[in-house]
C-alpha positions in Angstrom: -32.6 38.4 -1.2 -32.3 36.7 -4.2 -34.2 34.2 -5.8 -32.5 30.8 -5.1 -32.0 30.8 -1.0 -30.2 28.4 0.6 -32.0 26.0 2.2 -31.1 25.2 5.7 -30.8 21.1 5.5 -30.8 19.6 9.3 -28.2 16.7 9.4 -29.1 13.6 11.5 -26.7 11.8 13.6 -27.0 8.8 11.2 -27.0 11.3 8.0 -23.2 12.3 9.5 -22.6 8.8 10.3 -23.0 7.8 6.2 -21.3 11.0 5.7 -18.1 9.6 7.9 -18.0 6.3 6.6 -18.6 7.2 3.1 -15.2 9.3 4.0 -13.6 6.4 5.5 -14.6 4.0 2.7 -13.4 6.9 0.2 -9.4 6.8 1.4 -9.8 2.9 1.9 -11.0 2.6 -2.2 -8.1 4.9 -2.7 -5.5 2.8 -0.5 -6.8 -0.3 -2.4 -6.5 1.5 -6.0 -2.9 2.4 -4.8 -2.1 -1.8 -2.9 -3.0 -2.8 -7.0 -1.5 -0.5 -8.8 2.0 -1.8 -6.9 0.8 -5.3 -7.0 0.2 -5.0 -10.8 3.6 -3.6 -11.2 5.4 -6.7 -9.0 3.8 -9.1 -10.6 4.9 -7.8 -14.3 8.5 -7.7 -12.6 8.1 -11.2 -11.7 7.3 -12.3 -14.9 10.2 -10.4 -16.9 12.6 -11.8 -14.2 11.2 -15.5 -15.7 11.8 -14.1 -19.2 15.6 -13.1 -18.5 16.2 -16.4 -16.4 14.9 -18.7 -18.8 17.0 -16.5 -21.7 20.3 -16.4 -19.3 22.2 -19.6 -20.1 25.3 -18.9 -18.1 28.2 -21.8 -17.6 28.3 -21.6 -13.9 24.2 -20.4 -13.5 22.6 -17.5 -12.1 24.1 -15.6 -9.9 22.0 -14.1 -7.2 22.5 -11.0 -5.3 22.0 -11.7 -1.0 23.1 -8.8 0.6 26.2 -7.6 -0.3 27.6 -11.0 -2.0 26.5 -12.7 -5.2 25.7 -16.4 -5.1 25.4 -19.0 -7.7 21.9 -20.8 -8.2 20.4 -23.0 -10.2 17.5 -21.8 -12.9 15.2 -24.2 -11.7 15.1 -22.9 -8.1 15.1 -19.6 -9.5 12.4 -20.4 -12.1 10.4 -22.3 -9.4 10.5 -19.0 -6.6 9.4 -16.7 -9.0 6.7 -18.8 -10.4 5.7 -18.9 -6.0 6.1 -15.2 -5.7 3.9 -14.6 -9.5 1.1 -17.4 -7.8 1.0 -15.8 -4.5 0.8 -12.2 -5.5 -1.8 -13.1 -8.4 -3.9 -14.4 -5.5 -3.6 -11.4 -3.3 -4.2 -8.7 -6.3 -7.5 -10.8 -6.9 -8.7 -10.3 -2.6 -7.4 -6.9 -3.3 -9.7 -6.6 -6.4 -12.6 -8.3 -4.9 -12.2 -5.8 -2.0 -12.0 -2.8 -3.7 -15.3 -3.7 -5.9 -17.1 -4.4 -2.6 -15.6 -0.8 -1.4 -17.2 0.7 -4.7 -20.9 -0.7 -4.2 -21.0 0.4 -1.1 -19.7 3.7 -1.8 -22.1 4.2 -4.8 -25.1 3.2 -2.2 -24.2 5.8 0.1 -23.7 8.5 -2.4 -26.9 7.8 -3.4 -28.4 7.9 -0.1 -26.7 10.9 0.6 -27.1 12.8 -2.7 -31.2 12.0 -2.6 -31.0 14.0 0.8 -28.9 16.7 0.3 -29.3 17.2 -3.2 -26.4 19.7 -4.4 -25.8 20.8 -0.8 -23.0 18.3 -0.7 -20.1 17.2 -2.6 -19.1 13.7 -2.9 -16.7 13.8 -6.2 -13.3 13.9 -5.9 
């Protein structure tokens, strides 16, 4: 034998429950990390598509492409819908963010739970 054993460490029913949400909650912070990384990247897209409507000073506008045809509109309407889409995606990043820091505090509680009863006998890094 040697001289570290392995200690045999019984696991509750609620021990395995933490254990199964802390997985679940795990893959959601991930999902989340992932929904605001997108989100991050739409909303800069938004705002560069301002920039190059604001800079685009075209005779007969800005045309749109719907479909398969292009379609003159006006830079107002086309200022005004991004500025909607930039508002309304700003507002979902923030739930998203808001979300994924609630996600977190739990997620550190239960690894702490879990790690003060199993010690190194389980692994809760990624």
């Amino acid at each position: 034998m040697t001289d570290v054993e392995q200690k045999d460490i019984e696991v509750a029913r609620e021990d395995q429950e933490r254990i199964n949400k802390f997985s679940r909650l795990n893959m959601r912070f991930d999902e989340l990390d992932e929904e605001i990384t997108t989100m991050k990247s739409e909303i800069q897209a938004f705002k560069d598509a301002v920039e190059e409507v604001e800079g685009c000073m075209e005779a007969d506008g800005i045309l749109m492409k719907i479909g398969e045809a292009y379609t003159s509109v006006d830079e107002d309407s086309v200022t005004e819908k991004l500025t909607r889409l930039i508002d309304d995606s700003e507002a979902s990043l923030s739930k998203k963010s808001d979300e994924i820091e609630h996600v977190k505090t739990e997620l550190d509680s239960l690894k702490k739970l879990l790690y003060g009863k199993f010690g190194t006998s389980i692994n809760l890094e990624k």
